[in-house]
Backbone as numpy.savetxt, mean C-alpha at the origin, in Angstrom:
# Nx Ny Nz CAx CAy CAz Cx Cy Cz
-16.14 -7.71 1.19 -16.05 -6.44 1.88 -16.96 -5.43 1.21
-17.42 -4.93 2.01 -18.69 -3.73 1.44 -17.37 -2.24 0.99
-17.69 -1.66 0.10 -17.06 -0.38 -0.74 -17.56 0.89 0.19
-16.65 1.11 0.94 -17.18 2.56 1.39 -17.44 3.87 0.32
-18.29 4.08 1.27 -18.60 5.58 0.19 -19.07 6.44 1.44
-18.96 7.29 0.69 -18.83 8.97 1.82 -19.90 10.40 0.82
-19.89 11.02 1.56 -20.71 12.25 0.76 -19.17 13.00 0.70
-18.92 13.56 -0.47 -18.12 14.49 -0.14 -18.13 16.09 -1.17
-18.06 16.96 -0.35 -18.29 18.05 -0.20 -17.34 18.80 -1.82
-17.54 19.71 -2.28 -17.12 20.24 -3.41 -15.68 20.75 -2.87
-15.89 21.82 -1.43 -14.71 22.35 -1.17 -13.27 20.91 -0.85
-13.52 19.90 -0.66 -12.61 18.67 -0.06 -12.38 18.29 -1.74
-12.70 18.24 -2.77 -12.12 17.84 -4.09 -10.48 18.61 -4.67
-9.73 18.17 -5.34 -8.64 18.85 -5.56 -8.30 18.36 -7.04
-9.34 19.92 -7.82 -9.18 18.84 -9.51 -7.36 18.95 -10.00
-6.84 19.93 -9.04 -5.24 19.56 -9.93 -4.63 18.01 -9.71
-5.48 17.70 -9.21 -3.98 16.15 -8.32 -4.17 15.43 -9.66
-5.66 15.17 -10.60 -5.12 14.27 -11.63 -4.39 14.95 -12.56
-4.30 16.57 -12.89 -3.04 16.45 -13.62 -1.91 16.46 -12.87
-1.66 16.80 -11.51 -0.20 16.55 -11.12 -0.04 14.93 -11.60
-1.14 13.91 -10.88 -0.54 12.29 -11.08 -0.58 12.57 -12.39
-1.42 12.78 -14.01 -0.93 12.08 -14.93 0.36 13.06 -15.56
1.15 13.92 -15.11 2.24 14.55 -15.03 3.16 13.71 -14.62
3.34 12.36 -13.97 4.23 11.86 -13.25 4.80 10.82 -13.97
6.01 10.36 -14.21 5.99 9.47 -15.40 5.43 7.89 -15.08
4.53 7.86 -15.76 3.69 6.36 -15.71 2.28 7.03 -15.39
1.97 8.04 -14.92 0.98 8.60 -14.53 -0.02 8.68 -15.87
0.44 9.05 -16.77 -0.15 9.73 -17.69 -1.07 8.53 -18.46
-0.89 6.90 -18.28 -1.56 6.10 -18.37 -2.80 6.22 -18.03
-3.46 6.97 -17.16 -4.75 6.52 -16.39 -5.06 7.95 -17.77
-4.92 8.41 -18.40 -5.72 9.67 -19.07 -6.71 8.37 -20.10
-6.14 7.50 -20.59 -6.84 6.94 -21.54 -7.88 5.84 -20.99
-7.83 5.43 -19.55 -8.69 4.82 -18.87 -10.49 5.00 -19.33
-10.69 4.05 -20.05 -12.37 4.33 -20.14 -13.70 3.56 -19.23
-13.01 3.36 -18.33 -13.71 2.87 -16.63 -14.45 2.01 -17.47
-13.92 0.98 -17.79 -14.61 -0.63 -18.47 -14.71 -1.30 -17.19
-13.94 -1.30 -15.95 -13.85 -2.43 -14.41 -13.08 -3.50 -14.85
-12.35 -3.54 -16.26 -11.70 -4.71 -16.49 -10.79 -5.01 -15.14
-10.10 -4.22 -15.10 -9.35 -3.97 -13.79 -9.66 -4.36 -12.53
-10.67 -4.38 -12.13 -11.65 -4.56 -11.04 -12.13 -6.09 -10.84
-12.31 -6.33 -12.11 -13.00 -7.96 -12.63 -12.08 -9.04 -12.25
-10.74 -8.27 -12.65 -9.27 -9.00 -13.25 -8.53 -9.25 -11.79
-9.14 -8.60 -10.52 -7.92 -8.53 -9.47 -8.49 -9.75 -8.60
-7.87 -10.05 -7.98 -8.18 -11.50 -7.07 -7.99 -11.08 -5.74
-7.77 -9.82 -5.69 -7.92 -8.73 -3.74 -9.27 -8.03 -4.38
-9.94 -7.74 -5.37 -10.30 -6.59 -5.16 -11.63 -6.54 -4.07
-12.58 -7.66 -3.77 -13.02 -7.57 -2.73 -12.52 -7.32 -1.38
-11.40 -7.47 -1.51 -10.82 -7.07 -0.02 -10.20 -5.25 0.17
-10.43 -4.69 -1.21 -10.01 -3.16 -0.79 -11.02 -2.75 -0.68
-10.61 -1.12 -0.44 -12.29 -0.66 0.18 -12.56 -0.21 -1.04
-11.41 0.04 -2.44 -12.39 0.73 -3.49 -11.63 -0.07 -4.73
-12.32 -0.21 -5.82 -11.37 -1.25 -6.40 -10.52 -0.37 -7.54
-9.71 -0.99 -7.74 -9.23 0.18 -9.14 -9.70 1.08 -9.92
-11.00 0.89 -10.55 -11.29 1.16 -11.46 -12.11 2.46 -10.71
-12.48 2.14 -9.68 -13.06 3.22 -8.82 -12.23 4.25 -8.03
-10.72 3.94 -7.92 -9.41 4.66 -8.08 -9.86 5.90 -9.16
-9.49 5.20 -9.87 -9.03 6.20 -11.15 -10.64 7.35 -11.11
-11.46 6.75 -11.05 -12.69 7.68 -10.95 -12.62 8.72 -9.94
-11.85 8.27 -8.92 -11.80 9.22 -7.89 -10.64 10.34 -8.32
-9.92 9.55 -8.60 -8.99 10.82 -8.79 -9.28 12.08 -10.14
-10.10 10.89 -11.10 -10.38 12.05 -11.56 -11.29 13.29 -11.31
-12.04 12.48 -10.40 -13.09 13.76 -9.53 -12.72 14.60 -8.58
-11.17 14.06 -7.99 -10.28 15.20 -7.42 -10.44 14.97 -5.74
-10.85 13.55 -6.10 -10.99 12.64 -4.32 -9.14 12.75 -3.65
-8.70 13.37 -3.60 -7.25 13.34 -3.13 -7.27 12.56 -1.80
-7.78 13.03 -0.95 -7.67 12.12 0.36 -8.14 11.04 0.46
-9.31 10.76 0.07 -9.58 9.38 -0.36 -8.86 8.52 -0.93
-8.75 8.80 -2.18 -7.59 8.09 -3.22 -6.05 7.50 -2.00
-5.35 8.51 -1.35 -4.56 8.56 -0.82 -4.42 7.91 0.62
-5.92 8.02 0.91 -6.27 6.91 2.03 -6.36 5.82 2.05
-6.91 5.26 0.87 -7.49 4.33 0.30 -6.01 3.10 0.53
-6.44 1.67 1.05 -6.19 0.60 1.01 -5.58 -0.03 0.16
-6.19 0.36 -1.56 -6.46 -0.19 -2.47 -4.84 -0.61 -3.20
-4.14 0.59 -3.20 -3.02 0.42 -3.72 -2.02 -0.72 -2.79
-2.29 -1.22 -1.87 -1.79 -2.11 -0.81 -1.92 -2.99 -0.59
-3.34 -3.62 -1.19 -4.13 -4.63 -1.24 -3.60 -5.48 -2.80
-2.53 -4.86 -3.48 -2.07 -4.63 -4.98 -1.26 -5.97 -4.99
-1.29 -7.23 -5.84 -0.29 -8.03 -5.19 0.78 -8.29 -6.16
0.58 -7.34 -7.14 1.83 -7.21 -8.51 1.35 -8.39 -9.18
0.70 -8.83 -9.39 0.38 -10.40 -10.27 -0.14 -9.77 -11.92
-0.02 -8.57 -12.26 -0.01 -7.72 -13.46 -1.98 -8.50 -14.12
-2.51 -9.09 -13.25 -3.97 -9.61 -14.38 -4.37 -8.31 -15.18
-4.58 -7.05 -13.81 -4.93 -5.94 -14.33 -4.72 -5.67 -16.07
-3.24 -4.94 -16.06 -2.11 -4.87 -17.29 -2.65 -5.67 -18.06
-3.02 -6.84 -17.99 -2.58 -8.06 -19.10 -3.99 -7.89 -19.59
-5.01 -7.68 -18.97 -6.52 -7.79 -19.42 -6.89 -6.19 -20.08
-6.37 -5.44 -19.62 -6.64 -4.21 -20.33 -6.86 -3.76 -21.15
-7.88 -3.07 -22.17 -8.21 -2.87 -23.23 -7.16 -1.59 -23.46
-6.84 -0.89 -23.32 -6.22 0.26 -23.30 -4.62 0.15 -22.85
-4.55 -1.04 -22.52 -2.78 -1.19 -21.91 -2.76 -0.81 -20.79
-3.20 -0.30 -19.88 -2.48 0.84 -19.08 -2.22 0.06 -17.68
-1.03 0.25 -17.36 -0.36 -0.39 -16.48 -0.63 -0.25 -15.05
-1.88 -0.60 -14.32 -2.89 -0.52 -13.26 -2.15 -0.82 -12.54
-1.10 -1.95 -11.90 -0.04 -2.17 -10.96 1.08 -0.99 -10.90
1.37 -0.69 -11.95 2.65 0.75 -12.10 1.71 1.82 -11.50
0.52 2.49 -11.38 -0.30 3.19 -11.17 -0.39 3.51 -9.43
-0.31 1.99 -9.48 -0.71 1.92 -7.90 0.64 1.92 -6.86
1.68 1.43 -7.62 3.38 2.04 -7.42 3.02 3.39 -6.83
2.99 3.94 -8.03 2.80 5.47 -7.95 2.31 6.06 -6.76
0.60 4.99 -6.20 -0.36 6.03 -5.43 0.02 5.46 -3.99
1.10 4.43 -4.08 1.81 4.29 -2.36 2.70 5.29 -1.94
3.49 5.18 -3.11 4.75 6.35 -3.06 4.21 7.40 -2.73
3.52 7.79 -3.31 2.83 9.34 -3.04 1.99 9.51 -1.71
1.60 8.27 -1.50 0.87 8.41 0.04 1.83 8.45 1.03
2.84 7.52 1.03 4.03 7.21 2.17 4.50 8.87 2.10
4.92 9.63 0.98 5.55 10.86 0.91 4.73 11.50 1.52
3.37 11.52 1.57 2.68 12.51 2.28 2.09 12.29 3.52
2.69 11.10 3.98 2.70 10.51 5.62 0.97 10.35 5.70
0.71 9.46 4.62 -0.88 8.91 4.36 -0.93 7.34 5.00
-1.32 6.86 4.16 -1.89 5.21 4.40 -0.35 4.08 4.69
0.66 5.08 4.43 2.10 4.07 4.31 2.10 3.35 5.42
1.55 2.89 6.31 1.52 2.46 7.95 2.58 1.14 7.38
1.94 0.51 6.51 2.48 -1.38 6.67 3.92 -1.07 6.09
3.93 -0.52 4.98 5.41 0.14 4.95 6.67 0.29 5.43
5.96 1.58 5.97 6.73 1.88 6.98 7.76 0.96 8.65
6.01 0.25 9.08 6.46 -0.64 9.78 7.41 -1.70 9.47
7.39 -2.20 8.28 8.29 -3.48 7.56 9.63 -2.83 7.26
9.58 -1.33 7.13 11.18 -0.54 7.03 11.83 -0.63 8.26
10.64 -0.17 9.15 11.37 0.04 11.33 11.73 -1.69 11.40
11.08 -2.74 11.09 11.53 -4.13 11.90 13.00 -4.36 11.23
12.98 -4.39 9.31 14.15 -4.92 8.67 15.13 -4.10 9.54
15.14 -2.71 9.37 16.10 -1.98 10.04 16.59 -2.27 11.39
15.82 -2.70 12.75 15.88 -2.86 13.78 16.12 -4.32 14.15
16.04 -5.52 13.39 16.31 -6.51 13.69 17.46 -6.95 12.15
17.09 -6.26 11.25 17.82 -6.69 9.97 17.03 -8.23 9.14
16.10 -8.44 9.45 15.18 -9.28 8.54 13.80 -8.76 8.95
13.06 -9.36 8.48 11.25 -9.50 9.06 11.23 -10.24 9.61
10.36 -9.20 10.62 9.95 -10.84 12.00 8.18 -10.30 11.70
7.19 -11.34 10.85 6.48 -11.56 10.38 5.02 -11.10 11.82
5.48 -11.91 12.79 4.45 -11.66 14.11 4.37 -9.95 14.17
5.16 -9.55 14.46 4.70 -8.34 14.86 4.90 -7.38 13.38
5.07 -7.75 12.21 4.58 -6.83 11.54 2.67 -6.60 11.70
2.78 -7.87 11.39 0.94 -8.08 11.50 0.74 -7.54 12.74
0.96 -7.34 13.53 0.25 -7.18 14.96 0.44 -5.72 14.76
1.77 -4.89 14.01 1.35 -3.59 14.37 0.75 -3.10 13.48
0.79 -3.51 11.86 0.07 -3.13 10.65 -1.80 -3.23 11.46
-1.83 -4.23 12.08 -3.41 -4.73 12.09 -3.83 -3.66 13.38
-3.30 -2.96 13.73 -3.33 -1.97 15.58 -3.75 -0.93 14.70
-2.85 -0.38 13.57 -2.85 0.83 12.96 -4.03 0.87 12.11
-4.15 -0.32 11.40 -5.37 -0.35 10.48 -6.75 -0.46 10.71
-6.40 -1.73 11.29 -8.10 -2.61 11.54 -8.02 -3.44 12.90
-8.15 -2.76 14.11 -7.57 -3.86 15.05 -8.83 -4.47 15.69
-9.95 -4.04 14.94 -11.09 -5.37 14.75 -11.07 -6.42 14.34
-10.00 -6.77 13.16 -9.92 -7.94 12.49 -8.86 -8.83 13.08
-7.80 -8.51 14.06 -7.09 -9.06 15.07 -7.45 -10.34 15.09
-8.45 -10.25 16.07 -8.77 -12.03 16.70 -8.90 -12.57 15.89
-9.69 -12.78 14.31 -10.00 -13.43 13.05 -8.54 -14.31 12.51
-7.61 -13.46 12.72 -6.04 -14.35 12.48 -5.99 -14.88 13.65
-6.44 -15.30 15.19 -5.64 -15.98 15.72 -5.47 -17.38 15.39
-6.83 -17.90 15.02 -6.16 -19.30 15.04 -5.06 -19.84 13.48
-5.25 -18.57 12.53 -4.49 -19.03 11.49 -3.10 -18.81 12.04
-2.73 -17.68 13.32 -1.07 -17.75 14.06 -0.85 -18.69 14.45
-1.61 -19.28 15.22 -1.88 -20.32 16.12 -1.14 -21.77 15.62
-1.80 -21.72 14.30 -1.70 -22.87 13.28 -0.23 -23.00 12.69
0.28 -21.02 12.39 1.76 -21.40 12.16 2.56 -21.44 12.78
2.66 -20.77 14.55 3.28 -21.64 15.43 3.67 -22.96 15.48
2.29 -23.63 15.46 2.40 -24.82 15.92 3.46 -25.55 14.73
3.74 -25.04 13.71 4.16 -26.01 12.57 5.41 -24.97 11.89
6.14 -24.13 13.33 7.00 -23.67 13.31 7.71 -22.40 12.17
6.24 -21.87 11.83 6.28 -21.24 10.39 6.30 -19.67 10.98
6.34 -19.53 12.15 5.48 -18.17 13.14 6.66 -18.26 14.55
7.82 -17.58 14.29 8.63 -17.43 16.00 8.42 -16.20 16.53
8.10 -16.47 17.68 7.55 -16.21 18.76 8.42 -14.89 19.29
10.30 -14.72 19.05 10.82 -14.22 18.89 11.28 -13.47 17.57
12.19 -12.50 17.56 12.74 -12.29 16.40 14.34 -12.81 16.67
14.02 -13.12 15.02 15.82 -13.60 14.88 16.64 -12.62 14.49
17.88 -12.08 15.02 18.73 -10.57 14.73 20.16 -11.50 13.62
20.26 -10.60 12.70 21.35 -10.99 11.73 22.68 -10.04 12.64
23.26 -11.22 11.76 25.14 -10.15 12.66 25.27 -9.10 11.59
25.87 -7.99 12.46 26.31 -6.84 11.26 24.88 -5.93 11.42
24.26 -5.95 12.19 22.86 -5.00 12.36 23.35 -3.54 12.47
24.22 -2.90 13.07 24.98 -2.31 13.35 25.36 -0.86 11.98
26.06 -2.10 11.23 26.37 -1.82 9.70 25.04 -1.50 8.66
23.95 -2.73 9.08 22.71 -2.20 8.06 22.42 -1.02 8.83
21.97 -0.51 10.20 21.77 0.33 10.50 22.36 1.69 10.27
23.30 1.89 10.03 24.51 3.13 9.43 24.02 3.11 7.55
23.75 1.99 7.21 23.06 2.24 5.84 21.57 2.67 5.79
21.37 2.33 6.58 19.52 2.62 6.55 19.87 4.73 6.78
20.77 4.86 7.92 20.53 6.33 7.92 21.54 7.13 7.10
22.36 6.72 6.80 22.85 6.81 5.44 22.20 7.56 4.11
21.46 6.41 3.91 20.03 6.25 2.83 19.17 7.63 3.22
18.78 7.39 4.06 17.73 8.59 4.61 18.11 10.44 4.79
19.76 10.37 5.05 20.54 11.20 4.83 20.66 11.57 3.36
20.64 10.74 2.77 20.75 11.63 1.17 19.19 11.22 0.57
18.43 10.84 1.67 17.17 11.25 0.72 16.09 10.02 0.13
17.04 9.09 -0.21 16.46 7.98 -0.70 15.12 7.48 -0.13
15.56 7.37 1.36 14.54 6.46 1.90 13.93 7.56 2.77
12.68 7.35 2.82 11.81 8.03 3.70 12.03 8.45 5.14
11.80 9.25 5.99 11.68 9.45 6.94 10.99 7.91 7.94
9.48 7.35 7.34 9.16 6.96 8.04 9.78 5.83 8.24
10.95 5.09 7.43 11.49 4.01 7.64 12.25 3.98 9.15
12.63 5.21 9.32 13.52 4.79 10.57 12.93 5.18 12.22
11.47 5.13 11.89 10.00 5.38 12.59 10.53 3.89 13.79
């Protein structure tokens, strides 16, 4: 995947956001970041985000807020800690990227796949896998659509992919917890999207 890049303008920078993030607890990790790309080297998505970690942290420190917050990258994250473990500095590049979902979903940013995987569990009470992808991929990239069909295709056929969703008993009950949850705060607004 090619790395987007953009011109961006002095007035669109926001130098407080890296001290609000390294204010945040776990945040304060990226201060000692010395943009080595270990991070970058170390990830096994990072061709597939549009910016890779290490180019994260650069942004934010240049005060890229919407970018950063737009950005893929933290999503593309698959917790497999290489980042962490290769780090010259320690700093916990998966906990980081915790951080820069949370903060996007809160600010009704990039949370789309999220969100959607909160509306199905809630509405059927498991994942029904087909249409997460179908609506994550509408919201995101619905150029890259056809490119999965024949890999659906493939788990149909070998019963890995239903066609329906399956509803758990007691939906009813998770549902009174889901708004529950959202009533005192816990869970986001967009879960019950």
């Amino acid at each position: 995947m090619t790395h987007k890049t953009r011109v961006v303008r002095q007035e669109d920078l926001d130098p407080g956001f890296f001290d609000f993030f390294t204010s945040l607890p776990g945040g304060e990790q990226i201060l000692s970041c010395i943009q080595c790309g270990t991070c970058s080297g170390s990830c096994p998505f990072a061709n597939d985000m549009d910016h890779t970690p290490r180019a994260i942290i650069a942004m934010m420190r240049a005060g890229m807020v919407e970018d950063v917050l737009n950005s893929t990258t933290p999503y593309y994250c698959a917790s497999c800690y290489s980042c962490a473990a290769r780090c010259p500095r320690d700093i916990n590049i998966t906990e980081v990227m915790y951080l820069l979902k949370n903060i996007s979903q809160l600010k009704g940013k990039y949370g789309s796949f999220y969100s959607i995987f909160g509306a199905l569990t809630r509405r059927y009470g498991r994942m029904f896998e087909g249409e997460l992808m179908l609506r994550a991929m509408l919201k995101t990239d619905p150029l890259k659509l056809p490119g999965f069909t024949p890999l659906g295709i493939r788990m149909f056929l070998k019963g890995k992919l239903k066609p329906l969703p399956s509803l758990i008993a007691g939906r009813g009950e998770l549902q009174r917890l889901y708004d529950y949850a959202q009533e005192a705060g816990s869970v986001g607004r967009e879960v019950g999207s």
